[in-house]
C-alpha positions, 0 to 999 in steps of 0.5 A: 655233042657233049657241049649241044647236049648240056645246053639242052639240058640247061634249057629244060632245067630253065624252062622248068624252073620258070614254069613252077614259079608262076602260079597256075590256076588249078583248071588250067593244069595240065598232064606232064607238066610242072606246076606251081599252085597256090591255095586251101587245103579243102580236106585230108584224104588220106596219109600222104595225100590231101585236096588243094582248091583255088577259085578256079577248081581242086585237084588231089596233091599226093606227097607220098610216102611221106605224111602230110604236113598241113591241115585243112584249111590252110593257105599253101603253096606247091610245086610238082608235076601234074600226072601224066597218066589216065584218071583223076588230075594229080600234083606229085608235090615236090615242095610245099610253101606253108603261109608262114613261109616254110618250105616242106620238100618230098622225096618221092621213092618207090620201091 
C-alpha cells in the first residue's frame, strides 16, 4: 500500500510540475489548477496584489503577505494555483520570474 500510495504521489507532483512549466494563456485558466502565465503588469492593485494581462485577457496575481515585487509594466512570468472558489479568477502565485531571469518565491501563510 505505501509503495501504490508513493507512486501516486510521484505522479501528481509530475503532472503538476508539467503543467506549471507550460504557459497558458490567461482565458484558458481554470479553477484548481496549477498555471504558468506569462506577461505585463497591467497595474498595482494593492500591497500584495497587482493585475497580470497577456493578449488573451487579465487576471488578479495575489502574493499576499508578502509585498509585490514588480512594477507596472513589467514582463513577468508566474507560476501558482488558480482559486478554486467562487468570484473573480485568481493566481496565488508561488513563483515569480522577472525579465531579467530572477526568480521571487511566496510563502503563503495564513493565520
Amino acid at each position: 500500500m505505501k509503495v501504490f500510495a508513493f507512486a501516486v504521489i510521484v505522479a501528481l507532483v509530475s503532472v503538476s510540475s508539467a503543467n506549471a512549466g507550460s504557459l497558458t494563456p490567461v482565458a484558458d485558466l481554470k479553477r484548481g489548477s496549477m498555471v504558468s502565465v506569462e506577461g505585463v503588469v497591467e497595474r498595482i492593485l494593492d500591497e500584495d496584489e497587482f493585475r497580470l494581462a497577456d493578449d488573451t485577457g487579465s487576471v488578479r496575481v495575489y502574493v499576499g503577505p508578502n509585498w509585490v515585487p514588480v512594477n507596472a509594466g513589467e514582463r513577468v512570468r508566474v507560476q501558482g494555483f488558480v482559486d478554486d472558489g467562487i468570484g473573480p479568477r485568481e493566481i496565488y502565485a508561488r513563483m515569480l520570474t522577472r525579465e531579467d531571469g530572477t526568480d521571487v518565491e511566496f510563502s503563503h501563510r495564513y493565520y
